[in-house]
PDB file of N, CA, C and O in Angstrom, chain B, residues numbered from 101:
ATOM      1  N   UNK B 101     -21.183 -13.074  -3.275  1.00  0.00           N
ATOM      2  CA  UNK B 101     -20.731 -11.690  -3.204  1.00  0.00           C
ATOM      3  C   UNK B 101     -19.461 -11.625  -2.362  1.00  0.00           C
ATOM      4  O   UNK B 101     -19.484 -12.047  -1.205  1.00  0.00           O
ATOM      5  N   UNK B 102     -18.366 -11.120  -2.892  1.00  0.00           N
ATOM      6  CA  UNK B 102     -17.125 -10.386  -2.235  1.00  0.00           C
ATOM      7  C   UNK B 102     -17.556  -9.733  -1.084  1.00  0.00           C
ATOM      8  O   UNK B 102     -18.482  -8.931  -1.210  1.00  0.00           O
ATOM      9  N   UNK B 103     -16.802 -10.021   0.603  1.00  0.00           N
ATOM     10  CA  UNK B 103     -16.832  -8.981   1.470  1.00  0.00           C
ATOM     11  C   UNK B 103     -16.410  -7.841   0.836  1.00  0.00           C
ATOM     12  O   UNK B 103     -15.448  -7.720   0.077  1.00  0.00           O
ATOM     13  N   UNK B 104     -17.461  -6.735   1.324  1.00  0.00           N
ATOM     14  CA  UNK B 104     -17.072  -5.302   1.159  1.00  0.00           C
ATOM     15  C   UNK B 104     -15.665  -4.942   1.656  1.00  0.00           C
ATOM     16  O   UNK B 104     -15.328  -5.738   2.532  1.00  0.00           O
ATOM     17  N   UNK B 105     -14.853  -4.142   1.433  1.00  0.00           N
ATOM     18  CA  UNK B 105     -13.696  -3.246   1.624  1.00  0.00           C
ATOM     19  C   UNK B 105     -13.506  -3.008   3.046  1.00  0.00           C
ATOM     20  O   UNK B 105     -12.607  -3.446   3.765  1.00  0.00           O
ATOM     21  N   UNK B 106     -14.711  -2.075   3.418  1.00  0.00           N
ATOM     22  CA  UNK B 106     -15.152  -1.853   4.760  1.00  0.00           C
ATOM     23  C   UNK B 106     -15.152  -3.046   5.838  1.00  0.00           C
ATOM     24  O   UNK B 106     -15.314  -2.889   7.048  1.00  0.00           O
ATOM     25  N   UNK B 107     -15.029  -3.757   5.452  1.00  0.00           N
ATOM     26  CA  UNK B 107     -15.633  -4.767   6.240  1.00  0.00           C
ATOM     27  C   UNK B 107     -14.268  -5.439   6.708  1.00  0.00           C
ATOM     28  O   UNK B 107     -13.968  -5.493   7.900  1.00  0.00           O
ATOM     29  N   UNK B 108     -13.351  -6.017   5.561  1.00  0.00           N
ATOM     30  CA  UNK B 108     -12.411  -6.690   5.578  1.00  0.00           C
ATOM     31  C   UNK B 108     -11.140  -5.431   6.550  1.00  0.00           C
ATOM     32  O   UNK B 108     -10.200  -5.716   7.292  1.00  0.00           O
ATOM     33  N   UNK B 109     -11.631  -4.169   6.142  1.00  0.00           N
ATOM     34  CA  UNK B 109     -10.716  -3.044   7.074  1.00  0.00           C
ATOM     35  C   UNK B 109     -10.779  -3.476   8.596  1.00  0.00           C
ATOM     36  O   UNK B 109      -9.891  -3.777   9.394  1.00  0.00           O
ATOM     37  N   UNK B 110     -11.895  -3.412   8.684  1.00  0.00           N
ATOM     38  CA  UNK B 110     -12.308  -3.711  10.020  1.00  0.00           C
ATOM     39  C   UNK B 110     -11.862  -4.813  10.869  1.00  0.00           C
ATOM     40  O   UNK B 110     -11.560  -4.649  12.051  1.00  0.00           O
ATOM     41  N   UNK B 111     -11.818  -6.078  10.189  1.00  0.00           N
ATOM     42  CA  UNK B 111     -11.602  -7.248  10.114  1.00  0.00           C
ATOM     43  C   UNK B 111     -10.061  -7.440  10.621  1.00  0.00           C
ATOM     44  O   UNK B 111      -9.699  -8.138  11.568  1.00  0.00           O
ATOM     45  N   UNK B 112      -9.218  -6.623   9.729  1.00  0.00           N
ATOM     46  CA  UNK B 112      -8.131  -6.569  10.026  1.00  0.00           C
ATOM     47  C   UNK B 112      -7.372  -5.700  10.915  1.00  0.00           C
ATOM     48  O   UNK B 112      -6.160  -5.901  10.987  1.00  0.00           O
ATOM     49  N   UNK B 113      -8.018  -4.544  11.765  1.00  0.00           N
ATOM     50  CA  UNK B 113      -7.452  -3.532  12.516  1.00  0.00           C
ATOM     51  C   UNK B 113      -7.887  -4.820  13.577  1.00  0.00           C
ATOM     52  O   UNK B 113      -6.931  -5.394  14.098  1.00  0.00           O
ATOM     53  N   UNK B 114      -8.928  -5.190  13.844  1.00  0.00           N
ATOM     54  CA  UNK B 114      -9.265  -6.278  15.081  1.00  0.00           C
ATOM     55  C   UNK B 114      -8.286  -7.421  15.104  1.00  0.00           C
ATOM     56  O   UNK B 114      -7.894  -7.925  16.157  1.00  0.00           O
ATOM     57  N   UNK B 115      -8.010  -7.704  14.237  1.00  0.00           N
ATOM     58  CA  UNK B 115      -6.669  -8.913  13.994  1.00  0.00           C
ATOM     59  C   UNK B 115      -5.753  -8.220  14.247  1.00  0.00           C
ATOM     60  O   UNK B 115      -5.086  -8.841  15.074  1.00  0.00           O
ATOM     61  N   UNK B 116      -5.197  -7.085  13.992  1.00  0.00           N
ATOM     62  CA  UNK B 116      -3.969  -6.327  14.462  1.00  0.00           C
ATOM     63  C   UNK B 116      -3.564  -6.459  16.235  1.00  0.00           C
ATOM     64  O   UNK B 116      -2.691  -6.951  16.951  1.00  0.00           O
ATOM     65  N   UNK B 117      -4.628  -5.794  16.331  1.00  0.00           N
ATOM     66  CA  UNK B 117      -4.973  -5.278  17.616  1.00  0.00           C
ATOM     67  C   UNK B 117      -5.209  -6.229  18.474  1.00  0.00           C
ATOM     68  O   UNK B 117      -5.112  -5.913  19.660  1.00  0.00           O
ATOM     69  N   UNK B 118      -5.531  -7.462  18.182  1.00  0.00           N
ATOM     70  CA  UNK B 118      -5.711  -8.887  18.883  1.00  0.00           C
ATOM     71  C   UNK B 118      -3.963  -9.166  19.264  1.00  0.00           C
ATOM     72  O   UNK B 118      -3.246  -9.074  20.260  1.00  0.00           O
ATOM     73  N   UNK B 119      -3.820  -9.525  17.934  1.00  0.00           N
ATOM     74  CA  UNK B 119      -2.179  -9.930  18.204  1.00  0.00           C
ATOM     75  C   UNK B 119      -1.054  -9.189  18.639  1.00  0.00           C
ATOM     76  O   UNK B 119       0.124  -9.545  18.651  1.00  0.00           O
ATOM     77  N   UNK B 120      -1.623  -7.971  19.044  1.00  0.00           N
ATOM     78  CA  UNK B 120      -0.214  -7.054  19.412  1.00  0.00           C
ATOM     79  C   UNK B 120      -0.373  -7.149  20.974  1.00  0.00           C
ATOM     80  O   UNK B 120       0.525  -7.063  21.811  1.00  0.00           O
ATOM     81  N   UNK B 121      -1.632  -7.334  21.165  1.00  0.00           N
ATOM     82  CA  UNK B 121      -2.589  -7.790  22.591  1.00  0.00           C
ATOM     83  C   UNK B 121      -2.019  -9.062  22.919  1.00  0.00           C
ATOM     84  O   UNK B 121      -1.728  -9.044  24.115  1.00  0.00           O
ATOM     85  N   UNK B 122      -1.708 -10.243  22.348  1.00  0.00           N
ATOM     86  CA  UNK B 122      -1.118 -11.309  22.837  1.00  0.00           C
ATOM     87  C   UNK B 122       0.563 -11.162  23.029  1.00  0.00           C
ATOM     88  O   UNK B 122       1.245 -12.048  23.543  1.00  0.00           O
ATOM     89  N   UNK B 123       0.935 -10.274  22.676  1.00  0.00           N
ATOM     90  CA  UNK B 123       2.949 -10.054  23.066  1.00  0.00           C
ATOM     91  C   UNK B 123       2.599  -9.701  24.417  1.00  0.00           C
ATOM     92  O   UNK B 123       3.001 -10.472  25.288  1.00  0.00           O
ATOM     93  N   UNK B 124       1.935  -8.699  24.769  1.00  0.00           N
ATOM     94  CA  UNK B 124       1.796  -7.898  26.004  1.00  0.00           C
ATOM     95  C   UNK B 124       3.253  -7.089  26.198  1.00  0.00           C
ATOM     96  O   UNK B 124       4.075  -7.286  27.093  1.00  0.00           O
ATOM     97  N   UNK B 125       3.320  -6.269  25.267  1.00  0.00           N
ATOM     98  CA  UNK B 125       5.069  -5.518  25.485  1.00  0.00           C
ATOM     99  C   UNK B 125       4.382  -4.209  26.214  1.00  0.00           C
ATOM    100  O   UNK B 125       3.167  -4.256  26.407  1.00  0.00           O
ATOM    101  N   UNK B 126       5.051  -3.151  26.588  1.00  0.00           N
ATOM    102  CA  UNK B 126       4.653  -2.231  26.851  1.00  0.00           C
ATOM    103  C   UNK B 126       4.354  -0.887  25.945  1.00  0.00           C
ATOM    104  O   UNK B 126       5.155  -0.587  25.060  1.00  0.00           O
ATOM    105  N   UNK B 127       3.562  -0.345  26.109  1.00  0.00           N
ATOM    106  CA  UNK B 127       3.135   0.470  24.851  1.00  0.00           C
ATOM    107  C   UNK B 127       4.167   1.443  24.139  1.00  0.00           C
ATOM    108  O   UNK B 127       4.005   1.751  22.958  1.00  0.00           O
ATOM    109  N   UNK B 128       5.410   1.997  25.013  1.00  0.00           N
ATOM    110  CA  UNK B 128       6.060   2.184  24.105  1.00  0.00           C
ATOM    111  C   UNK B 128       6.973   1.831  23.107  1.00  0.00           C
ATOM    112  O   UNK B 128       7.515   2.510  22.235  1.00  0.00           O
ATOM    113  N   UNK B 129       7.065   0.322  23.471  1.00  0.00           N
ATOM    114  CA  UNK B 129       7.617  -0.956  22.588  1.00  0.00           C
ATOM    115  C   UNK B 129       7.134  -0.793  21.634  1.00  0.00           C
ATOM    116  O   UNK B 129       7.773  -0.550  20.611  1.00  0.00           O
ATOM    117  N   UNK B 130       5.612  -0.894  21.695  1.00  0.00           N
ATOM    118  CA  UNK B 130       4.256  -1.279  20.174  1.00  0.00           C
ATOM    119  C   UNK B 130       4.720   0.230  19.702  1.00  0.00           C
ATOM    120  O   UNK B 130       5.276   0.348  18.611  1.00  0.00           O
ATOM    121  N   UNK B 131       4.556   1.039  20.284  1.00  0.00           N
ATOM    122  CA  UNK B 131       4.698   2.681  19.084  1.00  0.00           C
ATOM    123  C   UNK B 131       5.685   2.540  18.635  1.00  0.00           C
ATOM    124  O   UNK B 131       5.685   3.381  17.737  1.00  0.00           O
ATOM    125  N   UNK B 132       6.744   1.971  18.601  1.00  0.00           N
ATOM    126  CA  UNK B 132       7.769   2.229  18.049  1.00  0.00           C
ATOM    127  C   UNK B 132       7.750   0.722  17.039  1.00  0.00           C
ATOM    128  O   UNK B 132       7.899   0.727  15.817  1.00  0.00           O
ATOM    129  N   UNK B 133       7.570  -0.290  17.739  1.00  0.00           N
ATOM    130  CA  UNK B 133       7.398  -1.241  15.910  1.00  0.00           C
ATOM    131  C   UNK B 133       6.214  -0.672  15.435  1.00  0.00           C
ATOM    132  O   UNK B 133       6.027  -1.048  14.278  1.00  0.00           O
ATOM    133  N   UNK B 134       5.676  -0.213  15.681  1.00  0.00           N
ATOM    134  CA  UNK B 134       4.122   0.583  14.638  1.00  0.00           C
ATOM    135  C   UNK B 134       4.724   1.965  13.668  1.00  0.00           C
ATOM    136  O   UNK B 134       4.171   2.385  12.652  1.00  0.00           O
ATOM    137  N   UNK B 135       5.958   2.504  14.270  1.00  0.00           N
ATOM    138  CA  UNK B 135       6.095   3.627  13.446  1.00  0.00           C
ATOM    139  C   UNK B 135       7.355   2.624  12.439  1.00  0.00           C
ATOM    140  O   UNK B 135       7.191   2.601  11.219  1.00  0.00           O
ATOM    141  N   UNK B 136       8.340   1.986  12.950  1.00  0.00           N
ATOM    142  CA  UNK B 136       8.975   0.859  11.891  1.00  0.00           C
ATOM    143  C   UNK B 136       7.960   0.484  10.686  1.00  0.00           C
ATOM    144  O   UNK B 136       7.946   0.884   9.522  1.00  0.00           O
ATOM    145  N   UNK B 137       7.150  -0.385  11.342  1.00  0.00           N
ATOM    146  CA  UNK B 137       5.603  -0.605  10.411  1.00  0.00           C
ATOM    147  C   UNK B 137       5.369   0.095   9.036  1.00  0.00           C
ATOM    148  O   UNK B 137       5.434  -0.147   7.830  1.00  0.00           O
ATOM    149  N   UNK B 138       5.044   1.145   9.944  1.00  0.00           N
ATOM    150  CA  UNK B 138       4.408   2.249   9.255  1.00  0.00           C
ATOM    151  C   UNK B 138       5.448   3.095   8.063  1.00  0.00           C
ATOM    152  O   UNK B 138       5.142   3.755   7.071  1.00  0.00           O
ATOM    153  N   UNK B 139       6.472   2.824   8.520  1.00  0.00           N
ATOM    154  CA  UNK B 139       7.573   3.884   7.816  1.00  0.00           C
ATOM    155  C   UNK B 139       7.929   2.626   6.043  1.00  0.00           C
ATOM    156  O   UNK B 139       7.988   2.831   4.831  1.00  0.00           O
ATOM    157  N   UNK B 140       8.059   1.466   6.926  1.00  0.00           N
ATOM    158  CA  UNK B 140       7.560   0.806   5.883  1.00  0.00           C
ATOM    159  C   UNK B 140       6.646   0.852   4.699  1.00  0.00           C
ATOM    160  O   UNK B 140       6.932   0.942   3.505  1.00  0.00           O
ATOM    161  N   UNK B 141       5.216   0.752   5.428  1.00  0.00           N
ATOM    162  CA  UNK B 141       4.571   0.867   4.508  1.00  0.00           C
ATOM    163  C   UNK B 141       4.656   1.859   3.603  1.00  0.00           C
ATOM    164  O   UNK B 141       4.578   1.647   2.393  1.00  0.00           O
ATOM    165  N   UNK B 142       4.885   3.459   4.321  1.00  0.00           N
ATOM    166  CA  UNK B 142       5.235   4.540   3.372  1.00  0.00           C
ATOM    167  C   UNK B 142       6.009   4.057   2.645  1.00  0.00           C
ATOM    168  O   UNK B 142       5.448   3.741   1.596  1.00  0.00           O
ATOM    169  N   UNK B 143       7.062   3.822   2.653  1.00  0.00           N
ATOM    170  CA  UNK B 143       8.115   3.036   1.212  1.00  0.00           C
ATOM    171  C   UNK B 143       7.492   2.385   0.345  1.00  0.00           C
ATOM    172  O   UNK B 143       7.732   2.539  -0.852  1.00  0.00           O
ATOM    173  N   UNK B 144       6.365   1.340   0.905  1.00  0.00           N
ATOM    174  CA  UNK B 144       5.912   0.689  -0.331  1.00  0.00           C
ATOM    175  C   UNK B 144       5.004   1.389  -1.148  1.00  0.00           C
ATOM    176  O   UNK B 144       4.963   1.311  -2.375  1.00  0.00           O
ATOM    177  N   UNK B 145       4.402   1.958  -0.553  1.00  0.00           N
ATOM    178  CA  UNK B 145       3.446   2.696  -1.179  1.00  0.00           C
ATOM    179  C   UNK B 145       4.177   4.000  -2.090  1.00  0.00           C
ATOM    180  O   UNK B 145       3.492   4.338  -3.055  1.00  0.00           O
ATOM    181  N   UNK B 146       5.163   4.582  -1.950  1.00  0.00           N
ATOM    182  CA  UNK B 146       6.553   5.642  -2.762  1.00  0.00           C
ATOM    183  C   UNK B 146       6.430   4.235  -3.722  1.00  0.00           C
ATOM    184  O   UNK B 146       5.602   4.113  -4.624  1.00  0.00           O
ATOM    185  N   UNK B 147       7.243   3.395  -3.406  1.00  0.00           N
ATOM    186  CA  UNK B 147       7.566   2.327  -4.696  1.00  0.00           C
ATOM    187  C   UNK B 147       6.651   2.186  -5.525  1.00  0.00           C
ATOM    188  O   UNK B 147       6.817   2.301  -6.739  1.00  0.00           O
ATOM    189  N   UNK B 148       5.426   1.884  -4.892  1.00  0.00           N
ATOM    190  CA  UNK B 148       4.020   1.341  -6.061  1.00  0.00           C
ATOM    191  C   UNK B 148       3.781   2.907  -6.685  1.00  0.00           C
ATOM    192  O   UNK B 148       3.979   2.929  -7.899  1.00  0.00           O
ATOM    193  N   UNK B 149       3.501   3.862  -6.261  1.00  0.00           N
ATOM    194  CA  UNK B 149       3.650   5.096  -7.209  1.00  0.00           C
ATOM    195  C   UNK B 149       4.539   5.220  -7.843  1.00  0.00           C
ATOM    196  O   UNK B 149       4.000   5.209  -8.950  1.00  0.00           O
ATOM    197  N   UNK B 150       5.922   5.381  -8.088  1.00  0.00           N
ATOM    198  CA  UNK B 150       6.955   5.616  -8.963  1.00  0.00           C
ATOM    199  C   UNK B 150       7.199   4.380  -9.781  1.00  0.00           C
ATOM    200  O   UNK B 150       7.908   4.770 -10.708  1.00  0.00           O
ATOM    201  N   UNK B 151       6.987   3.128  -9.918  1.00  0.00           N
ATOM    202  CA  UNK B 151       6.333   2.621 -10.518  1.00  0.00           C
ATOM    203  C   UNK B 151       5.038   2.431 -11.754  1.00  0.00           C
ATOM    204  O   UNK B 151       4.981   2.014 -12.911  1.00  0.00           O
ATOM    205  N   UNK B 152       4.160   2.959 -10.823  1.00  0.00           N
ATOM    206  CA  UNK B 152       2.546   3.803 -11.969  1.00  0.00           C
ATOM    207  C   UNK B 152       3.082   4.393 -12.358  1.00  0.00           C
ATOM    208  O   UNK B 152       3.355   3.997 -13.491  1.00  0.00           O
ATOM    209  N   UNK B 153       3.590   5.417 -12.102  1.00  0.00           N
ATOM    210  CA  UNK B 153       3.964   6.732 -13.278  1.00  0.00           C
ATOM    211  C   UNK B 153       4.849   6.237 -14.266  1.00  0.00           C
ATOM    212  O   UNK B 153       4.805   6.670 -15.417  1.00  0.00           O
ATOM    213  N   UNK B 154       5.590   5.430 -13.934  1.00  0.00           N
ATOM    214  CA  UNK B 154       6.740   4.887 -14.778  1.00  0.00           C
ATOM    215  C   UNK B 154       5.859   4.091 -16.301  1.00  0.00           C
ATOM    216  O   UNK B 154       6.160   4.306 -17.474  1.00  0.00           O
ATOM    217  N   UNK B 155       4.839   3.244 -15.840  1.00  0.00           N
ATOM    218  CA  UNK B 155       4.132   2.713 -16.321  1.00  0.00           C
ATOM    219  C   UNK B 155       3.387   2.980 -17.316  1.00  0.00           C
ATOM    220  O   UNK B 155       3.385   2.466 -18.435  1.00  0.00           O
ATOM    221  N   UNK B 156       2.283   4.398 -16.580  1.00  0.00           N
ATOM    222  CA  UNK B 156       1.746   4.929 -17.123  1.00  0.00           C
ATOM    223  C   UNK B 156       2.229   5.972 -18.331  1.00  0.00           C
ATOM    224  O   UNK B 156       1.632   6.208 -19.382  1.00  0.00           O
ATOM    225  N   UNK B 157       3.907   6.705 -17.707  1.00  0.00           N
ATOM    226  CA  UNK B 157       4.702   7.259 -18.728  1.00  0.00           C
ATOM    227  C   UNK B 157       4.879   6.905 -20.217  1.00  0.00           C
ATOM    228  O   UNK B 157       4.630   7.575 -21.219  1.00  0.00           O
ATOM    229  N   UNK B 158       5.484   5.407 -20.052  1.00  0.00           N
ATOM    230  CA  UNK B 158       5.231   4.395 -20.805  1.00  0.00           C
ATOM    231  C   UNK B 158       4.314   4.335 -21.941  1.00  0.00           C
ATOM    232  O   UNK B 158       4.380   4.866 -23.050  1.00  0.00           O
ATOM    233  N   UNK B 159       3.571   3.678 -21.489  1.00  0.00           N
ATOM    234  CA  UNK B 159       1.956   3.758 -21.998  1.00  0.00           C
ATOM    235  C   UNK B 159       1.877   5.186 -22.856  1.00  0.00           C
ATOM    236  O   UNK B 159       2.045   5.028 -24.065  1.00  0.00           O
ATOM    237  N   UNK B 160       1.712   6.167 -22.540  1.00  0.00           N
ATOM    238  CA  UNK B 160       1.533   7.389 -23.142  1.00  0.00           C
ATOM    239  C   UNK B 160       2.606   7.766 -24.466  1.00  0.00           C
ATOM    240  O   UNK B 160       2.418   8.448 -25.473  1.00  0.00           O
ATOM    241  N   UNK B 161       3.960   6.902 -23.917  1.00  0.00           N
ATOM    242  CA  UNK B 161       4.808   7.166 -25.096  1.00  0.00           C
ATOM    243  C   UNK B 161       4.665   6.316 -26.316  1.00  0.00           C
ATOM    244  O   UNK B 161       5.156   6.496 -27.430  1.00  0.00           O
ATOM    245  N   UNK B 162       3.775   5.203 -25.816  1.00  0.00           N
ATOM    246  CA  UNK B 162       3.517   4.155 -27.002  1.00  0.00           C
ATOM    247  C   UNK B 162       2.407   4.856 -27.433  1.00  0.00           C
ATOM    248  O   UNK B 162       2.348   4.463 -28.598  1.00  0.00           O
ATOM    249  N   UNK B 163       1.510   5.605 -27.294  1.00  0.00           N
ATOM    250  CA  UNK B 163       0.139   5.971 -27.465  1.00  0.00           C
ATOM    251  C   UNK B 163       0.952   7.225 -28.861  1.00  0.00           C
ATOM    252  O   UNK B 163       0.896   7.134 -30.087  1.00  0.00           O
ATOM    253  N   UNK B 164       1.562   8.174 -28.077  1.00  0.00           N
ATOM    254  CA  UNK B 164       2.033   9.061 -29.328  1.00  0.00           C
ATOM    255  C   UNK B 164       2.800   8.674 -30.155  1.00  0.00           C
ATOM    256  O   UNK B 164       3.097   9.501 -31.017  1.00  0.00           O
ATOM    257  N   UNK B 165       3.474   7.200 -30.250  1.00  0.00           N
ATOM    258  CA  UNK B 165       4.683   6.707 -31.139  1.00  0.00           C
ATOM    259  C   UNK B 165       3.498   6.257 -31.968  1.00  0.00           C
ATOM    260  O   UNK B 165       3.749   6.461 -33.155  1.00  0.00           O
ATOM    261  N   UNK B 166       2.246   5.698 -31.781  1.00  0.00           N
ATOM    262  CA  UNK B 166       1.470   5.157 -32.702  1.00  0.00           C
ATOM    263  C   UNK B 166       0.675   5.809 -33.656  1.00  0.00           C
ATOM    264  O   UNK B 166       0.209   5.557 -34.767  1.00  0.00           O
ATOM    265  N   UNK B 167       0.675   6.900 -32.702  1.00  0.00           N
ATOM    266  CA  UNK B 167      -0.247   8.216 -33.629  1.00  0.00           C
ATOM    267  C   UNK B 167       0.703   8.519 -34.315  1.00  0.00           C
ATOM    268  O   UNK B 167       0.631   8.234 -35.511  1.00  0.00           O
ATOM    269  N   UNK B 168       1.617   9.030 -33.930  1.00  0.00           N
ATOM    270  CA  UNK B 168       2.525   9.529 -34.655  1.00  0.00           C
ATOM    271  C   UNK B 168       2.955   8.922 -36.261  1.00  0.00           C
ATOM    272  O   UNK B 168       3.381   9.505 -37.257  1.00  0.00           O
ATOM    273  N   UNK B 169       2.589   7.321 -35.957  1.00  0.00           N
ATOM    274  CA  UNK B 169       2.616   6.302 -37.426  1.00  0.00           C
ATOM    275  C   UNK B 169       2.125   6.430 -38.185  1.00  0.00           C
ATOM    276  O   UNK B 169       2.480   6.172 -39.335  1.00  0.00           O
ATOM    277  N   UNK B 170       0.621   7.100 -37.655  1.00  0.00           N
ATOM    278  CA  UNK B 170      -0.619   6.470 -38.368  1.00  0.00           C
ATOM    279  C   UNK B 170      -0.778   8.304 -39.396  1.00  0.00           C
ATOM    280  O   UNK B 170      -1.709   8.643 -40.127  1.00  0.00           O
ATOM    281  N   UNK B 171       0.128   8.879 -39.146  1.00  0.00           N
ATOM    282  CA  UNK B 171      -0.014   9.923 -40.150  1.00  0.00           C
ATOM    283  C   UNK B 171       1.239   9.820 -41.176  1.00  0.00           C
ATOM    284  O   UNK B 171       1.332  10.609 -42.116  1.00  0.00           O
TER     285      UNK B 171
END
């Protein structure tokens, strides 16, 4: 059986949080590469959506080009 979702979340905020624990910077050092981080991730996550839709757009236009044949 696959670790659960939950589990591996967990797994990894403790690994985060370990290693930001071994720099020893001062905390307003870490908030600020955490919002870098973070601002990041928002981008990727914009990219992987506009992407799907692109995809899925796609998809839908082949779906009515086919119907559209089959009459």
């Amino acid at each position: 059986m696959e670790k659960p979702t939950t589990i591996k979340i967990e797994e990894a905020k403790r690994e985060i949080v370990n290693k930001i624990n071994e720099f020893r910077l001062p905390f307003n050092i870490i908030e600020s590469i955490l919002k870098d981080l973070y601002m990041d991730v928002k981008m990727e996550v914009l990219r992987e959506l506009i992407e799907d839709v692109q995809i899925y757009e796609c998809s839908l236009k082949e779906k009515m080009n086919q119907y559209k044949g089959d009459e």
